[in-house]
C-alpha positions as CSV (number, residue, x, y, z in Angstrom):
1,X,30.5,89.6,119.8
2,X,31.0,90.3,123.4
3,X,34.2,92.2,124.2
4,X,35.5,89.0,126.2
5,X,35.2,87.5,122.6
6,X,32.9,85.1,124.4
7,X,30.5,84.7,121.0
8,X,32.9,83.5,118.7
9,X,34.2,80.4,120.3
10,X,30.6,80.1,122.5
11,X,28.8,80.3,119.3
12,X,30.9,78.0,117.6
13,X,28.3,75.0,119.7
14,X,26.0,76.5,116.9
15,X,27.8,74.0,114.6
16,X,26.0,71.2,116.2
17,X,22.1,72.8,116.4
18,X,21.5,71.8,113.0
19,X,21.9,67.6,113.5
20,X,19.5,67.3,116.9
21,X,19.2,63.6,117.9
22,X,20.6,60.9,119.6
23,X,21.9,59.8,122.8
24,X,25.5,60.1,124.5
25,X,28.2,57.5,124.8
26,X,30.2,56.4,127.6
27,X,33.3,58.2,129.3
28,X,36.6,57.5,128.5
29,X,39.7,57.8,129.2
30,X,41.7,59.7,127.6
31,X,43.5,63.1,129.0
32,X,42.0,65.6,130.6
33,X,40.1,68.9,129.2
34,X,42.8,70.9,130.8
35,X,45.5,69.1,130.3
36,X,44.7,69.1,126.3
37,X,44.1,73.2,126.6
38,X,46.9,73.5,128.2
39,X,49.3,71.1,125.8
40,X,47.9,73.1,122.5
41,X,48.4,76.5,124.1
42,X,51.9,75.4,125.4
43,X,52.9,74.2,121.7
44,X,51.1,77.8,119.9
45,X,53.2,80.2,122.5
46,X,56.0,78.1,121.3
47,X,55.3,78.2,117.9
48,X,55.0,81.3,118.1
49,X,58.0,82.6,119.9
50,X,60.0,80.3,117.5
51,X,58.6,82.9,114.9
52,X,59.9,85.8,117.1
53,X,57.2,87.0,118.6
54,X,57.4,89.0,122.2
55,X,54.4,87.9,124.2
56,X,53.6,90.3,127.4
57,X,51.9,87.4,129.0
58,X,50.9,83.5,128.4
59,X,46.9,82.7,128.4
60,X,45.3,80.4,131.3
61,X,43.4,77.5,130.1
62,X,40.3,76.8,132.4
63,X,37.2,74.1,132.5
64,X,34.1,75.4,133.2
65,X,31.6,73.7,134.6
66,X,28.8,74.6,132.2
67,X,26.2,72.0,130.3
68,X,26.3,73.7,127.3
69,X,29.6,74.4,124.9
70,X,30.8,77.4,126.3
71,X,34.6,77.5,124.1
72,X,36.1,81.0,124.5
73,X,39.1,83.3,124.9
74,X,38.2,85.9,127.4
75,X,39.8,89.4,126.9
76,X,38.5,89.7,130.6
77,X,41.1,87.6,132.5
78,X,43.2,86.9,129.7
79,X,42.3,83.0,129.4
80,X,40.9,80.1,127.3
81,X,37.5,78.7,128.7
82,X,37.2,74.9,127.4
83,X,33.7,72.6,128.5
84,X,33.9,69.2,129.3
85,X,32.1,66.3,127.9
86,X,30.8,65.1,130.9
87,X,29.1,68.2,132.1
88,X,27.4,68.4,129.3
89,X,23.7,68.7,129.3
90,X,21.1,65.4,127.9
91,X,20.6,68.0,124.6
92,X,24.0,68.8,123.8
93,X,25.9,65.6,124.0
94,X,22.3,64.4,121.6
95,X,23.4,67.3,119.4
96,X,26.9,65.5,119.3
97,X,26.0,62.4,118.9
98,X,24.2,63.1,115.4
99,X,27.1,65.0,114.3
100,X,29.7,62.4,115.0
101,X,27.4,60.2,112.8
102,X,28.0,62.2,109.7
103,X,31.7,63.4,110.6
104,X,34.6,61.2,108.2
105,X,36.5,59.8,111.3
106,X,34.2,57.8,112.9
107,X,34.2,59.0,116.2
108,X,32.2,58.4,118.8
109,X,30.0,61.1,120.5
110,X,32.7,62.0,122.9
111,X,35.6,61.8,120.8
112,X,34.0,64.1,118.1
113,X,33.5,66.5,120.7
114,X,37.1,66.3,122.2
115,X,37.9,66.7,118.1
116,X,36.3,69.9,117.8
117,X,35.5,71.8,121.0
118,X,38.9,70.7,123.1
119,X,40.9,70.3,120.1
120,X,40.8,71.9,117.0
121,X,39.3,75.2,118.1
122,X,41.7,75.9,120.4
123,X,44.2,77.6,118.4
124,X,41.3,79.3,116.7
125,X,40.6,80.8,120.0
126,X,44.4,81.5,120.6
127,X,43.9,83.6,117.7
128,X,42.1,85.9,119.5
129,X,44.9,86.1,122.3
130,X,47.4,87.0,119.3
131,X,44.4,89.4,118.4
132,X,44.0,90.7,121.9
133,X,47.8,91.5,122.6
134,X,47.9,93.5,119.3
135,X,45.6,95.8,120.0
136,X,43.7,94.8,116.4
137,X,40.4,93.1,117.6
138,X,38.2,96.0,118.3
139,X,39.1,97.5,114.9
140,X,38.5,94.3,113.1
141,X,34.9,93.8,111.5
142,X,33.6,90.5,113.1
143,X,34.1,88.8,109.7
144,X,37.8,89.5,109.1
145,X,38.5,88.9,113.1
146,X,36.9,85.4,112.6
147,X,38.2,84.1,109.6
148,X,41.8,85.6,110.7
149,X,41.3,82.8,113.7
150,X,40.3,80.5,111.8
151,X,43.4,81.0,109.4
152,X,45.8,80.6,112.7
153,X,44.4,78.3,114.0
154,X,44.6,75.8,110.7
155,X,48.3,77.4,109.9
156,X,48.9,76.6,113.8
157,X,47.7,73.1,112.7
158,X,49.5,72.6,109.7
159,X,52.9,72.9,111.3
160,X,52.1,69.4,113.5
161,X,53.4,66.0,112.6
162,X,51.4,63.1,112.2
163,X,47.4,63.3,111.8
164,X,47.1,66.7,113.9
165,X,48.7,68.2,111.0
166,X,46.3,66.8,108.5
167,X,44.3,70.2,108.3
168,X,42.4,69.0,104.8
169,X,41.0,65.7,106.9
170,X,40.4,67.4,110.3
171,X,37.9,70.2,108.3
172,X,36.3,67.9,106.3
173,X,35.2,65.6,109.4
174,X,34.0,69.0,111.1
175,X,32.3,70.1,108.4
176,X,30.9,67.2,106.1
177,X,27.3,67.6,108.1
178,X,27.2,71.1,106.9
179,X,27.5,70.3,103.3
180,X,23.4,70.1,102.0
181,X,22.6,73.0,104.5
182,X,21.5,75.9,102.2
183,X,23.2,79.4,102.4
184,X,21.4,81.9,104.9
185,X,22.6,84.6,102.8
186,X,19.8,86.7,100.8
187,X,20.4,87.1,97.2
188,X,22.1,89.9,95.9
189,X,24.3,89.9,99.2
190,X,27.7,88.0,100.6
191,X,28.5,86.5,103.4
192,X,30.6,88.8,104.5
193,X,28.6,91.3,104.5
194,X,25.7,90.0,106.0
195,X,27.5,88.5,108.8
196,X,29.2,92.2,109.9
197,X,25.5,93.6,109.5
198,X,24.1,91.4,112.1
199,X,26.6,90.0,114.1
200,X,26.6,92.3,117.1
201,X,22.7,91.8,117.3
202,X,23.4,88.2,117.0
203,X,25.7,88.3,119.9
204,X,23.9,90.2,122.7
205,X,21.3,86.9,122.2
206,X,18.8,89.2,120.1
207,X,15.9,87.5,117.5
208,X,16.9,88.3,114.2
209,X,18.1,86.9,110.3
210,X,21.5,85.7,111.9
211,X,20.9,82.7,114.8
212,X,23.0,79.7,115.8
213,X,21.8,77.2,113.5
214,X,22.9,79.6,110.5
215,X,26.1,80.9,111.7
216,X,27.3,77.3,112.1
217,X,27.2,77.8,108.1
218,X,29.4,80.8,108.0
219,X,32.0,79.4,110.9
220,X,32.0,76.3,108.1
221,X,32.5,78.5,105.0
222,X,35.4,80.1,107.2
223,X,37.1,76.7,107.6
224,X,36.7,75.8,104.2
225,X,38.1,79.2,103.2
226,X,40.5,79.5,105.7
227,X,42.3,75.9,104.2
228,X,42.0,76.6,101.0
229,X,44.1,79.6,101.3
230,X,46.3,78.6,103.8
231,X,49.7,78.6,101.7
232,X,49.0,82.2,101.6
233,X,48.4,82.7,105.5
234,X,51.4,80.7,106.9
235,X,51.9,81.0,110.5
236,X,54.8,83.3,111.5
237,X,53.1,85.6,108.7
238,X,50.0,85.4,110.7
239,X,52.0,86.3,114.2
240,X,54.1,89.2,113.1
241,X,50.4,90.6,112.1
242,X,49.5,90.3,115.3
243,X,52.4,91.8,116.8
244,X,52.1,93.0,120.7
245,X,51.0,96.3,121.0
């Protein structure tokens, strides 16, 4: 992962190489990119403080005008890079469109997309911040910094009213279209383990046994994870880990 923690959100589009097909739907119009960034991040530093944590500063949500999913927190200039929808390229809305077939919602293209990419991952990425202002990230393999995201950002999740807060629905619409993909992982290994051995490889864009269509399976094992253990991993637990340097 790049030091801006650009792979672990940008990667996160590797979710959707596996389903390939398809065309895009029409735009709508619901809120803007931003403005939904900007309403999640408002609600975590909230959420947070409420669990009395002492931020030094508050993340910037930005748009970026990119035709691929490009969804990270950049240690770089301390902000949340979201995609839109309608800059996306003829390929990836495709990609979305098959995925929002087999997702439990029934969303269209754009909505599925909005679901995951300007939605749901957000905290996930906010994680990082939390990650970032601690001081932990660099000392974190790239396996325990992940799935510690993933964990806030579903604890994050699980505090909201109404369906937002239905964590056990929202994963299993993300994550149904992963559920006949086989494990990457060789036998006689785990998925931990495999993921930390390859991962920096993976994320300076070099060939190798970890690529975007199989990470997408070990993002999805995290979610599953991630909810399944969530009574264990509440929120302001979560936060005072990640307590500002």
């Amino acid at each position: 992962m790049q030091s801006s923690c650009a792979a672990g959100g940008r990667i996160l589009a590797g979710l959707i190489a596996l389903v390939v097909s398809g065309g895009a739907s029409a735009p709508s119009t619901a809120p803007s990119v931003k403005q939904i960034g900007e309403t999640i991040r408002d609600r975590f530093i909230r959420s947070a403080r409420a669990c009395g944590a002492t931020l030094p500063f508050v993340p910037a949500v930005a748009v970026n005008p990119t035709k691929s999913i490009d969804v990270h927190y950049s240690f770089d200039d301390r902000t949340v890079h979201l995609t839109d929808w309608a800059n996306l390229d003829a390929e990836s809305r495709a990609a979305i469109t098959a995925w929002s077939a087999k997702g439990t919602f029934g969303l269209p293209p754009e909505g599925m997309y909005r679901e995951m990419f300007n939605s749901f991952i957000v905290p996930h990425e906010l994680g990082h911040y939390l990650q970032d202002i601690a001081g932990r990230w660099k000392g974190m393999s790239r396996w325990n910094a992940e799935l510690e995201a993933n964990r806030i950002g579903i604890a994050f999740w699980a505090l909201q009213r109404g369906p937002e807060g239905n964590v056990e629905a929202r994963v299993e619409n993300i994550t149904r279209f992963l559920d006949g993909v086989p494990s990457p992982v060789p036998a006689g290994d785990t998925p931990e383990a495999f993921l930390n051995r390859h991962y920096e490889a993976f994320s300076r864009g070099e060939p190798g046994p970890l690529n975007a269509m199989n990470y997408s399976w070990f993002q999805a094992l995290m979610f599953k994870t991630a909810l399944r253990e969530r009574r264990q991993h509440p929120f302001c637990k979560l936060v005072a880990l990640n307590k500002a340097a």
